[in-house]
Backbone bond lengths (Angstrom), bond angles and torsions (degrees), N, CA, C in turn:
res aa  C-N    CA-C-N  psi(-1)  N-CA   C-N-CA  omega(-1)  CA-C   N-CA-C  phi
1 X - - - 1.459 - - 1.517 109.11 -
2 X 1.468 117.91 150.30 1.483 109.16 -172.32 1.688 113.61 -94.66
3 X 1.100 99.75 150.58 1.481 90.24 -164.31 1.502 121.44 -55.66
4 X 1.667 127.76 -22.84 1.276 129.74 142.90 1.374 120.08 -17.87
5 X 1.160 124.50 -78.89 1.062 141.51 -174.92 1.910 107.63 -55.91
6 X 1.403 123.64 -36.82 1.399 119.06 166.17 1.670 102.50 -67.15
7 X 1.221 120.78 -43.20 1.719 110.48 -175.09 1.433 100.99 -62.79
8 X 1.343 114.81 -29.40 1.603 110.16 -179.27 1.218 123.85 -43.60
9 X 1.599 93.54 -73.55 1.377 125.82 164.99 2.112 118.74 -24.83
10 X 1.429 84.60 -43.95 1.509 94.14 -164.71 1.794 97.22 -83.57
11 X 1.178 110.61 -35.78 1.451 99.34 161.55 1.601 137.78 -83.70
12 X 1.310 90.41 37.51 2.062 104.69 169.66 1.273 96.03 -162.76
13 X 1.425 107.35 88.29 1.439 127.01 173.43 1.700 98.63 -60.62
14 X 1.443 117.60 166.17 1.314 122.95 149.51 1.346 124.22 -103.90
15 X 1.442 104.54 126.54 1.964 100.01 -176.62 1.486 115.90 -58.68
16 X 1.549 110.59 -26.20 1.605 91.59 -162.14 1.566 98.31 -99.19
17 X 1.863 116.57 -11.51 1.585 92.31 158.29 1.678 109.62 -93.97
18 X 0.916 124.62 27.20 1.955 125.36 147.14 1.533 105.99 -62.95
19 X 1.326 110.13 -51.69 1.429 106.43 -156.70 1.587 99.34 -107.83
20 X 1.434 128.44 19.91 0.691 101.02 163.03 1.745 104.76 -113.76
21 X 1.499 118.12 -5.17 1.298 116.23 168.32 1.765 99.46 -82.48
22 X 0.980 137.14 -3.48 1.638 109.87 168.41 1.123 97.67 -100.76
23 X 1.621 134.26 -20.29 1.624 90.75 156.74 1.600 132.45 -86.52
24 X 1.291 119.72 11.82 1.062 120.84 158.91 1.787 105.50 -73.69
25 X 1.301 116.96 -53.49 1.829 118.10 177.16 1.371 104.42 -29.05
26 X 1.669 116.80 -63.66 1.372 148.67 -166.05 1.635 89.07 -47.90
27 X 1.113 130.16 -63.47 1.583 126.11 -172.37 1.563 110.98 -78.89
28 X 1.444 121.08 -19.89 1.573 91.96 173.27 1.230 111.49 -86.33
29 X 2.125 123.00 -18.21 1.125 114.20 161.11 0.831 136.06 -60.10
30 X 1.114 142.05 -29.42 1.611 148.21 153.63 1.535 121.49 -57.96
31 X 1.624 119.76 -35.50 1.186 104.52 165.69 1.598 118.69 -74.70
32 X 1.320 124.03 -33.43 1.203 141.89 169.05 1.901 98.25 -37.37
33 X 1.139 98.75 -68.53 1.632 127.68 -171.27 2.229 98.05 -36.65
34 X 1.175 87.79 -47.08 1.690 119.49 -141.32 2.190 80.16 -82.30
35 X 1.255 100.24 -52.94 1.666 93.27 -176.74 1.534 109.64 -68.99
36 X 1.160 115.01 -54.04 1.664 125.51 -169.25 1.681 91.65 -49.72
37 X 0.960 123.94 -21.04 1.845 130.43 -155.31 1.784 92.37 -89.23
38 X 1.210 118.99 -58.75 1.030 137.90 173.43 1.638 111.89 -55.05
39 X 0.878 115.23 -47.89 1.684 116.30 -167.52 1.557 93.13 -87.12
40 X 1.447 127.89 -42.99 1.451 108.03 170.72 1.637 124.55 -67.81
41 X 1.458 111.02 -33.10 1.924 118.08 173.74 1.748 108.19 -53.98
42 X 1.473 102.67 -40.75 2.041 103.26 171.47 1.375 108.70 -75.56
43 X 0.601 153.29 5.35 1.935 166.89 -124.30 1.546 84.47 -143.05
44 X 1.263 118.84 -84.44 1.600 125.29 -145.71 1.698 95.18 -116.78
45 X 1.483 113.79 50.01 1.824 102.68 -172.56 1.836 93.48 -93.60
46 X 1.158 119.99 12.98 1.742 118.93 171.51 1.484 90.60 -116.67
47 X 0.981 136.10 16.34 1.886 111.18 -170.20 1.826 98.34 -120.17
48 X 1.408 111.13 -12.06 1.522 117.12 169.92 1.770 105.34 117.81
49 X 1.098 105.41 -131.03 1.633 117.08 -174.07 1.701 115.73 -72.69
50 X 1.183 118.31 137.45 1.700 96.83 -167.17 1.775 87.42 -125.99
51 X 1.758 97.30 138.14 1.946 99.97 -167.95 1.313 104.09 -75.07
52 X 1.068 128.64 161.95 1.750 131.24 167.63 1.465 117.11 -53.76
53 X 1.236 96.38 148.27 1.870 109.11 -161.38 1.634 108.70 -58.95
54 X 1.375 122.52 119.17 1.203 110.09 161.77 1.454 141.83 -86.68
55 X 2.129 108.06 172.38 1.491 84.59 -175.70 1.669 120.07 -32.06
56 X 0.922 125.71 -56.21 1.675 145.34 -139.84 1.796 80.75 -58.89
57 X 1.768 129.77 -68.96 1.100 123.95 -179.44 1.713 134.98 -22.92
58 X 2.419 79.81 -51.54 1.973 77.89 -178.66 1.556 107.90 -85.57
59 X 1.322 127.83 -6.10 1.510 134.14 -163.57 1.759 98.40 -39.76
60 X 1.338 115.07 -70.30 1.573 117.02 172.39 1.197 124.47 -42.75
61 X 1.455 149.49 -52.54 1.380 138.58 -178.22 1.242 104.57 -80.07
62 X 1.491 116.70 -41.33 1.885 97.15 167.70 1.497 127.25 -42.27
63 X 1.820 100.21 -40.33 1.693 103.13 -176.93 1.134 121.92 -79.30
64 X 1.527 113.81 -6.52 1.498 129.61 174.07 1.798 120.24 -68.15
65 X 1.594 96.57 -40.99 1.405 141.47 175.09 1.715 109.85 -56.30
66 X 1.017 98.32 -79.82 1.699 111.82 174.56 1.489 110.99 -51.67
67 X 1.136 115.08 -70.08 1.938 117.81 160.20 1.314 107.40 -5.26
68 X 1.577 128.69 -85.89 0.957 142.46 -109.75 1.899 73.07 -93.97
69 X 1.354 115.39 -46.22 1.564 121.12 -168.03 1.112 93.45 -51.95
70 X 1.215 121.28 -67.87 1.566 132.00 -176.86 1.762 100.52 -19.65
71 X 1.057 101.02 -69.84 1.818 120.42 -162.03 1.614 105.05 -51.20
72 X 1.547 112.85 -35.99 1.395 116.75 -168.75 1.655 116.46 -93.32
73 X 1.330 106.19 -6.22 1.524 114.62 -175.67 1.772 111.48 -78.81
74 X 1.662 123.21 -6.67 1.125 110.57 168.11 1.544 104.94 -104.45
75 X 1.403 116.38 4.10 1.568 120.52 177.08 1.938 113.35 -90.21
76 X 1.232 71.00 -20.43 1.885 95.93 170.12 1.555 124.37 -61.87
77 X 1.500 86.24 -37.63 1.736 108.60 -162.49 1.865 102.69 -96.73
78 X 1.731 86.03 -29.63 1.608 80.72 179.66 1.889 117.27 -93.24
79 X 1.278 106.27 4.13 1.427 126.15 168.85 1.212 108.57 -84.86
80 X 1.435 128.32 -32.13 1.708 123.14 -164.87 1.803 85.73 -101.25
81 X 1.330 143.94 -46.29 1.588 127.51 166.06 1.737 119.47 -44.01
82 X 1.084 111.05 -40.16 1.383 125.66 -175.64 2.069 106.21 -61.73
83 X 1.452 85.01 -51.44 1.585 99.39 -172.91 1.436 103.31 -64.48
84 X 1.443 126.83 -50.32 1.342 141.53 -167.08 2.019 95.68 -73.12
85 X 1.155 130.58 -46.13 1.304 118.04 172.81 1.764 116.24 -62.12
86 X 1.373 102.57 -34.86 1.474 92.03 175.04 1.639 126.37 -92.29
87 X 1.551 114.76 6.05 1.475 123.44 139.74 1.261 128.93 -66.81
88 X 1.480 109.47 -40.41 1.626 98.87 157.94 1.052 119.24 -46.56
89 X 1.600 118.03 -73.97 1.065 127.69 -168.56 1.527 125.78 -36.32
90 X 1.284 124.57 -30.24 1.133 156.94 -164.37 1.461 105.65 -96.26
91 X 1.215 117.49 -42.72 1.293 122.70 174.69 1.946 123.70 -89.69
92 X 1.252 89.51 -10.88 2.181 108.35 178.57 1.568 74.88 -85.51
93 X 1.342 118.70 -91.63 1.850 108.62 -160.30 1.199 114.89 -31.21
94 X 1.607 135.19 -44.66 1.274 126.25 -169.21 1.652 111.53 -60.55
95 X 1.857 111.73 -46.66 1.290 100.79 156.16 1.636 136.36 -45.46
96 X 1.101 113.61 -29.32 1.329 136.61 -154.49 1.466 83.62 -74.25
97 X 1.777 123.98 -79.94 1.049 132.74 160.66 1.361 134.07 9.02
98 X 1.491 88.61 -74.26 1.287 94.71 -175.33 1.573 126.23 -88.18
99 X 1.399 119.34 -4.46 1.657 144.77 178.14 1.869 87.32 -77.10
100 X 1.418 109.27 -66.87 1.539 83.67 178.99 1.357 141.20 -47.17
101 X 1.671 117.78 -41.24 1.511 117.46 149.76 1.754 84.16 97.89
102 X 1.481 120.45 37.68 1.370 123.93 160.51 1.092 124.38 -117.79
103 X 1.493 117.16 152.01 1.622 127.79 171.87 1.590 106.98 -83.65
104 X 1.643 98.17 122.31 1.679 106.73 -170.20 1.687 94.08 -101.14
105 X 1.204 103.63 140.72 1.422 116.68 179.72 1.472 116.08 -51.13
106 X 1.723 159.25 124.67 0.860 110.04 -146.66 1.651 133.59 123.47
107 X 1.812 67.30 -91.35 1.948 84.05 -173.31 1.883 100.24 70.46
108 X 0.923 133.12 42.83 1.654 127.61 -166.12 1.740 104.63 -71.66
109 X 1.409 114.77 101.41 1.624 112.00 -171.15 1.830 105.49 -91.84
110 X 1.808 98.47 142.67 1.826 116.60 -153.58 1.384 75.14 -102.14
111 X 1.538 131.46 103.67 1.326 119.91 153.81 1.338 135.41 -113.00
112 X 1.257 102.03 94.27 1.579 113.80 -169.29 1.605 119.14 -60.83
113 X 1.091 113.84 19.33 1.445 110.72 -172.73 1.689 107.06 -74.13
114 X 1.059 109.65 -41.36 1.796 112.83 -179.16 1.407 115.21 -61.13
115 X 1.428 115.02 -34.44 1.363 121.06 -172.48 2.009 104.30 -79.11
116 X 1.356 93.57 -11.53 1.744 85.81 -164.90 1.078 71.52 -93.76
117 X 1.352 137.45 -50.81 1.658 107.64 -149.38 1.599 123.60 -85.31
118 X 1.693 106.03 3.43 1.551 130.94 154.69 1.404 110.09 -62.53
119 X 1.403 116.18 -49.15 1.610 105.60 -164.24 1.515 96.30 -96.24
120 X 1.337 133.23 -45.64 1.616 103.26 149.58 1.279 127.65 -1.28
121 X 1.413 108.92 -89.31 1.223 114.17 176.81 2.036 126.06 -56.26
122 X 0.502 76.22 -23.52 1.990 89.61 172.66 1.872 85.36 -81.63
123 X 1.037 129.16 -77.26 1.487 127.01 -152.77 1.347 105.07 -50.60
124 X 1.808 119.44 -35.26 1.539 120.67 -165.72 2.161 104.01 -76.73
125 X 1.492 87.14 -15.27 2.150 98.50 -176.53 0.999 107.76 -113.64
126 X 1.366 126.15 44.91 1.351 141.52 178.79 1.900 111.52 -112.05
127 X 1.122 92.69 -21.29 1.519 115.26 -167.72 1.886 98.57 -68.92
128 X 1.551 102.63 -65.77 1.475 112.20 -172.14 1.745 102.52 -109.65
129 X 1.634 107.60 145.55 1.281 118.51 155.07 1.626 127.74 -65.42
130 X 1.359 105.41 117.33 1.579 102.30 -148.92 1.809 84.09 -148.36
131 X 1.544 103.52 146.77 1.373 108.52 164.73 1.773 130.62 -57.48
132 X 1.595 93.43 -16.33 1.114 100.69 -163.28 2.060 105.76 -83.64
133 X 1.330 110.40 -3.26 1.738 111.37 163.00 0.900 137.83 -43.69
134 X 1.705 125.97 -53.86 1.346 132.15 136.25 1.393 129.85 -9.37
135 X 1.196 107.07 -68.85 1.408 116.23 -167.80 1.491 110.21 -69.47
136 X 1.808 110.77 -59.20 1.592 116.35 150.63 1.414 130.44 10.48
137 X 1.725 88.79 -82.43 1.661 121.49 -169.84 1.374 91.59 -69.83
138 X 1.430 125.55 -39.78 1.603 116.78 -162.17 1.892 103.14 -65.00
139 X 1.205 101.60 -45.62 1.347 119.80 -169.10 1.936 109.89 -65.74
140 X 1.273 103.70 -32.59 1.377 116.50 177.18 1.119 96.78 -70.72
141 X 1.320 136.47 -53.82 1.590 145.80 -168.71 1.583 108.20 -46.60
142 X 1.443 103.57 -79.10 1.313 113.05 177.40 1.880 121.73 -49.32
143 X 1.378 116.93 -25.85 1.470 103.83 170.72 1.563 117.64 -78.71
144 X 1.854 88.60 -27.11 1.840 84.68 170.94 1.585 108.47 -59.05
145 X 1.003 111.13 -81.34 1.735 111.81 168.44 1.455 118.61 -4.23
146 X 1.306 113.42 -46.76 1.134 116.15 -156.78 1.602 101.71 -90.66
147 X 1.416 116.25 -22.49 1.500 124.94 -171.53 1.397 107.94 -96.68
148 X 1.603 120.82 -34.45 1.525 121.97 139.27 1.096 135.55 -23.22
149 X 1.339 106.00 -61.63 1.629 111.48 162.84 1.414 118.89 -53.59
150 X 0.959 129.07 -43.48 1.095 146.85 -170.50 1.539 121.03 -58.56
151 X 1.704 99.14 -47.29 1.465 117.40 -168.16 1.723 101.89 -78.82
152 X 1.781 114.92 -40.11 1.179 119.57 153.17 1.006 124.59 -27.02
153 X 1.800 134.28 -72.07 0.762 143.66 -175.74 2.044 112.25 -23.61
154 X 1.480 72.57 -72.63 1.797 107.94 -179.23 1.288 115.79 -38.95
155 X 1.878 115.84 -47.78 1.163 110.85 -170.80 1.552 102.11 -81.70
156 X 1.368 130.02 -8.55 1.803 120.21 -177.54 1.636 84.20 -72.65
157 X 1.153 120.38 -59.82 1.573 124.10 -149.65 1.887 89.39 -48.11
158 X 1.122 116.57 -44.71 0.992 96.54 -166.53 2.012 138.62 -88.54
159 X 1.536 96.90 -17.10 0.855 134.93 166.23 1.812 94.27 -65.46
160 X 1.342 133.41 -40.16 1.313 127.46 177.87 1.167 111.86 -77.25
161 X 1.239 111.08 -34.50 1.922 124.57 -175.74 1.432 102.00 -65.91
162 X 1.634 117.59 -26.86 1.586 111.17 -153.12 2.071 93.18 -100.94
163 X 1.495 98.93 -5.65 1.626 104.75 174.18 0.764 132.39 -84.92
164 X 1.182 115.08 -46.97 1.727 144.36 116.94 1.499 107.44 2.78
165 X 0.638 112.33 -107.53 1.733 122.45 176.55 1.704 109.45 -36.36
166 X 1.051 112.23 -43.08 1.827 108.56 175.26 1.671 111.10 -75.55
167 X 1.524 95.92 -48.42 1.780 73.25 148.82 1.185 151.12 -19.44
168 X 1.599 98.03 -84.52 1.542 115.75 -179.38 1.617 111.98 -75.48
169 X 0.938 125.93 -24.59 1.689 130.12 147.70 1.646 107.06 -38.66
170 X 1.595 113.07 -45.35 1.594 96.75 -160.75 1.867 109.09 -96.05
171 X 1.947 91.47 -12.30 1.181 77.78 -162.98 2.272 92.44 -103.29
172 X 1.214 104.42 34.01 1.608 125.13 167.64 1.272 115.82 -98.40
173 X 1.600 108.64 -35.49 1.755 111.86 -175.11 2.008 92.24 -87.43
174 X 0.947 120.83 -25.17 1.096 117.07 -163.82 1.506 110.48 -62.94
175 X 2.030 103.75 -54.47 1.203 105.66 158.94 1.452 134.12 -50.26
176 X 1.194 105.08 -9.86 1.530 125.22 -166.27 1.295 90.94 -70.81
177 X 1.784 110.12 -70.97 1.105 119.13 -169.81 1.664 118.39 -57.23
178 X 1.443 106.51 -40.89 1.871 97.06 -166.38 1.770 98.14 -85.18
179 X 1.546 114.48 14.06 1.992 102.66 164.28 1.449 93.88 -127.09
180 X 1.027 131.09 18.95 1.864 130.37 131.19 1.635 115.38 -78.49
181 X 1.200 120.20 -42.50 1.278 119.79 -167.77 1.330 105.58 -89.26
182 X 1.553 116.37 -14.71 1.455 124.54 177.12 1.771 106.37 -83.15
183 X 1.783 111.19 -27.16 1.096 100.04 -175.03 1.461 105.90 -89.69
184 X 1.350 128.34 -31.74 0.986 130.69 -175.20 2.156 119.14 -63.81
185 X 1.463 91.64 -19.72 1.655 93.77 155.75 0.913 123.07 -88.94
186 X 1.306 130.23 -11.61 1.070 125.94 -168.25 1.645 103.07 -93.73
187 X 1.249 116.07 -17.71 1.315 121.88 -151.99 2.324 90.95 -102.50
188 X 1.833 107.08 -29.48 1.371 117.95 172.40 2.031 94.10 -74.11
189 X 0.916 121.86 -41.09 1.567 111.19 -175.23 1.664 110.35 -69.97
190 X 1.372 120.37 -38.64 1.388 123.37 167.07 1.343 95.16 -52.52
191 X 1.450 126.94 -73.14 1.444 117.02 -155.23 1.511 106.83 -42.43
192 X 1.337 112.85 -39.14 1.520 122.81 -161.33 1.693 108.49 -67.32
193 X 1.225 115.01 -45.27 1.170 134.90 173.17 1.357 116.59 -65.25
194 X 1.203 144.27 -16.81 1.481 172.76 115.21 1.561 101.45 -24.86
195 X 1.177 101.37 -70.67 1.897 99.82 -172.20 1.679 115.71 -76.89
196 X 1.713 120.70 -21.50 1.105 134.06 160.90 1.276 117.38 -53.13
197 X 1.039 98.21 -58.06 1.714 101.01 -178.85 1.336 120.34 -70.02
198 X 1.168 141.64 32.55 1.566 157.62 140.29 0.934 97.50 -52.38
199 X 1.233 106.42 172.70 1.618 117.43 151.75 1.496 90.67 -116.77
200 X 1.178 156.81 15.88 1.878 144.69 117.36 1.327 109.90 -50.38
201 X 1.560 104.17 -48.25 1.877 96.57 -163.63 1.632 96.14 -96.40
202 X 1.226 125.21 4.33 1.492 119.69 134.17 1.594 126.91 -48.05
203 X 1.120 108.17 -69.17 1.355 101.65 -171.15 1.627 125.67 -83.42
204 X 1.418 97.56 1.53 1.315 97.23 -170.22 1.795 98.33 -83.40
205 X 1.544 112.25 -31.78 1.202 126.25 158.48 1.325 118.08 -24.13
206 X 1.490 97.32 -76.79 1.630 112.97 -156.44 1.641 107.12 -62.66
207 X 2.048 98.85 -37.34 1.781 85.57 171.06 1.105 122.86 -77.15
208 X 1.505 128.70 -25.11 1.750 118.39 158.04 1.799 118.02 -40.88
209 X 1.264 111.50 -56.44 1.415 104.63 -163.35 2.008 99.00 -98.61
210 X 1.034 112.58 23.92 1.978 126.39 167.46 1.580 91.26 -93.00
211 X 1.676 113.82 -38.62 1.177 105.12 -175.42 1.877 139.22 -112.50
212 X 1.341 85.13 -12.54 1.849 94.12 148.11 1.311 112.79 -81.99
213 X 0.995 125.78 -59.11 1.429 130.15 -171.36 1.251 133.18 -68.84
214 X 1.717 126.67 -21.24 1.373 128.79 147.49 0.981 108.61 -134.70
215 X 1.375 143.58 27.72 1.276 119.56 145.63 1.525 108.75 101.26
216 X 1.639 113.44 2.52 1.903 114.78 -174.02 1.382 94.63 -84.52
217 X 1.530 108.14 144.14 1.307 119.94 167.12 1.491 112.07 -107.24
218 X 1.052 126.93 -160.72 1.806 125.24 -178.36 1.206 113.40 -54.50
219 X 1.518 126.57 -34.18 1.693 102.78 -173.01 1.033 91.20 -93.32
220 X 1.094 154.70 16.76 1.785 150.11 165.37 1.649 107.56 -79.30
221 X 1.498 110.21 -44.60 1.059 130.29 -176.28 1.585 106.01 -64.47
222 X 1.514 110.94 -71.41 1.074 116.09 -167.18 1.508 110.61 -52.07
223 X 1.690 129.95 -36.78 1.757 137.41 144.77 1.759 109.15 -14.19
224 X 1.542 106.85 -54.08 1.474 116.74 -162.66 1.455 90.30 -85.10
225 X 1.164 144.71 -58.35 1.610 132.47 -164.49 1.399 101.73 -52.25
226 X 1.244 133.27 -59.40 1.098 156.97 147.48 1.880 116.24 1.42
227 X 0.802 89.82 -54.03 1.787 109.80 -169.31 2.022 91.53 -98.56
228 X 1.432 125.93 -62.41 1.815 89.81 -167.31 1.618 97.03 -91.53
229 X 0.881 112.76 17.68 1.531 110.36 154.33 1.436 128.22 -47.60
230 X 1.500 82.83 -49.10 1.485 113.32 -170.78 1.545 96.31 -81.68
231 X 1.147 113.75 -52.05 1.553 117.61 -163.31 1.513 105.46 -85.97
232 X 1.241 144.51 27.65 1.585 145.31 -158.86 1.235 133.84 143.91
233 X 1.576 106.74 -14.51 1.639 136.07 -169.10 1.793 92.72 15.14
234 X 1.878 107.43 59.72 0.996 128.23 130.33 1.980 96.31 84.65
235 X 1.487 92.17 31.41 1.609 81.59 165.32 1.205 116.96 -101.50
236 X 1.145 132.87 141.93 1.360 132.11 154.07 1.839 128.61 -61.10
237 X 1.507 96.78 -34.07 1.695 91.35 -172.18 2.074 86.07 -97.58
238 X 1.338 127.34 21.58 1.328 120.59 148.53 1.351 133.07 -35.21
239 X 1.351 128.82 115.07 1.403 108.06 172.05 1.947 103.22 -151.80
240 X 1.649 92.67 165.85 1.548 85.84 -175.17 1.447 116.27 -121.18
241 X 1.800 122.02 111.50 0.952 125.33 -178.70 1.200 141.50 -43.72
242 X 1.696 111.64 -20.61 1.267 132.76 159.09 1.618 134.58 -57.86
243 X 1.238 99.11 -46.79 1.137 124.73 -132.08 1.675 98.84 -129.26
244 X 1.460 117.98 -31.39 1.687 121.25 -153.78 0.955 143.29 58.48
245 X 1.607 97.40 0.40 1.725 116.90 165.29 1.753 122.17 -27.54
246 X 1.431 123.14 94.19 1.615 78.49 -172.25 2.157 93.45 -137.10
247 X 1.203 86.23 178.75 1.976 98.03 -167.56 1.486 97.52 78.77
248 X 1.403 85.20 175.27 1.942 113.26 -171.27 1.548 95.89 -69.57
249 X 1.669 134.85 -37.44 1.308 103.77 -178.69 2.259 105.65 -85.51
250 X 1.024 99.65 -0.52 1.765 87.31 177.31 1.902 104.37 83.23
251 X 1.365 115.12 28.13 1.398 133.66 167.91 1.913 91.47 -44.09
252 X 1.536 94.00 130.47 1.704 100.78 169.35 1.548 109.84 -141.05
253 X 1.374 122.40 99.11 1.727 123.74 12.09 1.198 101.74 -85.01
254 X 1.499 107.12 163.60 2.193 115.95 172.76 1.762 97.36 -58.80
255 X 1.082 119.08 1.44 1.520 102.39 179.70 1.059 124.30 -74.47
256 X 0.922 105.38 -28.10 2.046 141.80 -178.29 1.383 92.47 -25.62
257 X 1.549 112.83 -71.58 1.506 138.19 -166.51 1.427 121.82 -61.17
258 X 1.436 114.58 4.15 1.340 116.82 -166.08 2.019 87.29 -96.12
259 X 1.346 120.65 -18.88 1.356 121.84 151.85 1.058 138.67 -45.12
260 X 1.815 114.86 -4.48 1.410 119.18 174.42 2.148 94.34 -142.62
261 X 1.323 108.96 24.49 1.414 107.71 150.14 1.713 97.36 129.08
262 X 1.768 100.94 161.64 1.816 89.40 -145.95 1.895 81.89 -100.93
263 X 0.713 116.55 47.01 1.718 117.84 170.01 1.447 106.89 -128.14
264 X 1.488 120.78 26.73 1.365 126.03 -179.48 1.354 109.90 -72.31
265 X 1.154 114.90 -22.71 1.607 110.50 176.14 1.630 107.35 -69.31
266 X 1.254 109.67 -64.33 1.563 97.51 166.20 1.468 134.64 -110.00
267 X 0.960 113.06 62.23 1.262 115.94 171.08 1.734 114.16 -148.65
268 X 1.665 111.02 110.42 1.597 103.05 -171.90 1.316 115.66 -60.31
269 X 1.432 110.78 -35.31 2.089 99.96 -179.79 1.340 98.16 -65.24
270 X 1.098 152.56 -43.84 1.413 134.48 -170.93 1.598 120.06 -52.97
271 X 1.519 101.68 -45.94 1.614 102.71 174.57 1.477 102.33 -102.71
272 X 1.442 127.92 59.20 1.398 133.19 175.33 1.695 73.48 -132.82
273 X 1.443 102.23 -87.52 1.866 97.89 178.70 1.362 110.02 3.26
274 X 1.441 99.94 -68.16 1.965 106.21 -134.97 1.433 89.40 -95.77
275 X 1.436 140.38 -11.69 1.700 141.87 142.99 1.458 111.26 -45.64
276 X 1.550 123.61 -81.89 1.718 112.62 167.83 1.385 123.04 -41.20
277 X 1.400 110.55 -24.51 1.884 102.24 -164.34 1.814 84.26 -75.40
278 X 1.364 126.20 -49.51 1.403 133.23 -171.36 1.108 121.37 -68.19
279 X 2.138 117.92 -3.15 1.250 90.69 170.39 1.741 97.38 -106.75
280 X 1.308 110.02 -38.80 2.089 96.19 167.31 0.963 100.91 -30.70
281 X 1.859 144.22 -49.87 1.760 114.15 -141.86 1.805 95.70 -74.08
282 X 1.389 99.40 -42.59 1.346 106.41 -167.22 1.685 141.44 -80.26
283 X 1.986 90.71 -22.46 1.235 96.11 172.07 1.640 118.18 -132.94
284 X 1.394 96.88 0.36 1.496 110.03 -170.16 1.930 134.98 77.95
285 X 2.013 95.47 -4.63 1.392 83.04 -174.57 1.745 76.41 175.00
286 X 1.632 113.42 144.48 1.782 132.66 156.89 1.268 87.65 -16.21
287 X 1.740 118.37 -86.46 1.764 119.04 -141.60 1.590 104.85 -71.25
288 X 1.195 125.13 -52.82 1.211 103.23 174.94 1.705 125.27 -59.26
289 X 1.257 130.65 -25.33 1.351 117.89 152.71 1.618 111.01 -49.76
290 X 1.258 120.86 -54.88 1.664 125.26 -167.28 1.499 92.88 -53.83
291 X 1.289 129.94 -70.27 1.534 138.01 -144.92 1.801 89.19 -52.65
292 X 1.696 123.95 -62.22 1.431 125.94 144.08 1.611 124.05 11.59
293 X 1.204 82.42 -83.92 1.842 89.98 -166.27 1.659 103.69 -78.94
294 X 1.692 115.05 -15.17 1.370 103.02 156.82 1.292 125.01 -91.17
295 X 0.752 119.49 -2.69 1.845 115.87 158.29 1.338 113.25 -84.16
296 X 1.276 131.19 -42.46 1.974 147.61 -159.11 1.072 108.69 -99.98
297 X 1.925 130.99 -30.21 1.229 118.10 -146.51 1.207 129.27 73.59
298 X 1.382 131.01 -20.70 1.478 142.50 170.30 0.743 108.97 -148.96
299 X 1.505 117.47 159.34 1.567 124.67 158.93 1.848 103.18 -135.80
């Protein structure tokens, strides 16, 4: 609290703690009163009647009294700053809190009500030096403490809540990303499947993988154009009513092809595959299948 605000304070006493620190005065004077009375009656218990204690008697424990007040009135002042920083504090997180717009594990509630009505009371006994500072400041102390703890608490919860949430933020875009990148193959395999299914993006196929895959160069190729030309002139949804011949290589039955993947019905690289794999097993190469189906009619 700024020291303004303690001169404030000190200029709006409270009446009912006025009267209730002189009757606290009222009782240590009298007990004060009540011992000195006693320690002088054992003193002089052969000398007869002993008169009531004078000023001069209580002069010492009063000055003992006042001292000590004296000593505690800047511990007073540094208990009501202490208390007043950790109401802020207490009161910035609650904003804080609630600007994020999260559920804290918990729910851990900052309730400053004890601490205000501690430094209240400290601010209204700030005015006069009174025994009662000590206790005050002690009492102010401990709710700060106690609302410290408290505000701690609050800020893990939230600091966890806000990890929490960046988490599932990162691991949301993530999904984001692998069913974009899932659609976006899916959407490069359509295209592919689109241009496959020609009879251009047929063959341009079959001579790519005639030529990674065994090793045919152009006159191997030109053997294979040659031959499902004849047998489909390179359709895929080809088939023979006679016979059950069906796809661009003339598979009998089209089931054959489900041996090189179960989308053989529509898809030309699948029954392009399982056409080359069938003519190496069987003939070793395009022209010798062709030379075949030109002597036989089939191969």
């Amino acid at each position: 609290m700024r020291s303004s605000n303690i001169r404030a304070a000190v200029r709006r006493p409270s009446r009912r703690l006025v009267a209730g620190v002189g009757a606290c005065l009222g009782t240590v004077l009298a007990i004060l009163g009540t011992t000195n009375v006693a320690a002088v009656a054992t003193e002089n218990a052969s000398t007869g009647p002993v008169a009531p204690p004078t000023a001069a008697v209580l002069t010492p424990a009063l000055t003992a009294d006042i001292d000590t007040v004296a000593i505690s009135a800047p511990d007073a002042a540094a208990a009501l700053a202490a208390a007043q920083a950790s109401l802020e504090s207490a009161e910035a997180l609650q904003e804080e809190i609630a600007a994020s717009d999260l559920e804290l594990e918990g729910q851990p509630v900052i309730d400053t009500a004890p601490l205000r009505d501690a430094v209240e009371r400290l601010q209204e006994a700030t005015f006069v030096p009174v025994l009662l500072f000590p206790a005050l400041a002690e009492d102010a102390a401990a709710h700060a403490q106690a609302l410290d703890a408290r505000v701690a608490e609050a800020a893990q919860a939230l600091e966890a809540a806000r990890a929490q949430k960046a988490a599932e933020e990162a691991a949301a875009e993530a999904q984001r990303q692998a069913e974009a990148a899932a659609a976006a193959e899916a959407q490069r395999q359509a295209e592919l499947l689109a241009a496959v299914n020609t009879p251009a993006g047929a063959r341009a196929y079959a001579q790519q993988l005639a030529a990674e895959r065994y090793g045919w160069g152009g006159d191997q190729f030109s053997c294979l154009v040659s031959l499902w030309e004849k047998e489909s002139n390179w359709n895929y949804q080809a088939y023979n009513p006679s016979s059950g011949a069906t796809g661009i290589p003339q598979a009998l039955p089209g089931s054959k092809m489900a041996s090189a993947g179960p989308d053989w019905q529509t898809n030309a690289a699948t029954q392009i595959a399982w056409g080359l794999d069938y003519i190496a097993r069987a003939y070793g190469s395009p022209c010798s299948a062709w030379g075949h189906s030109q002597a036989t009619n089939w191969y």
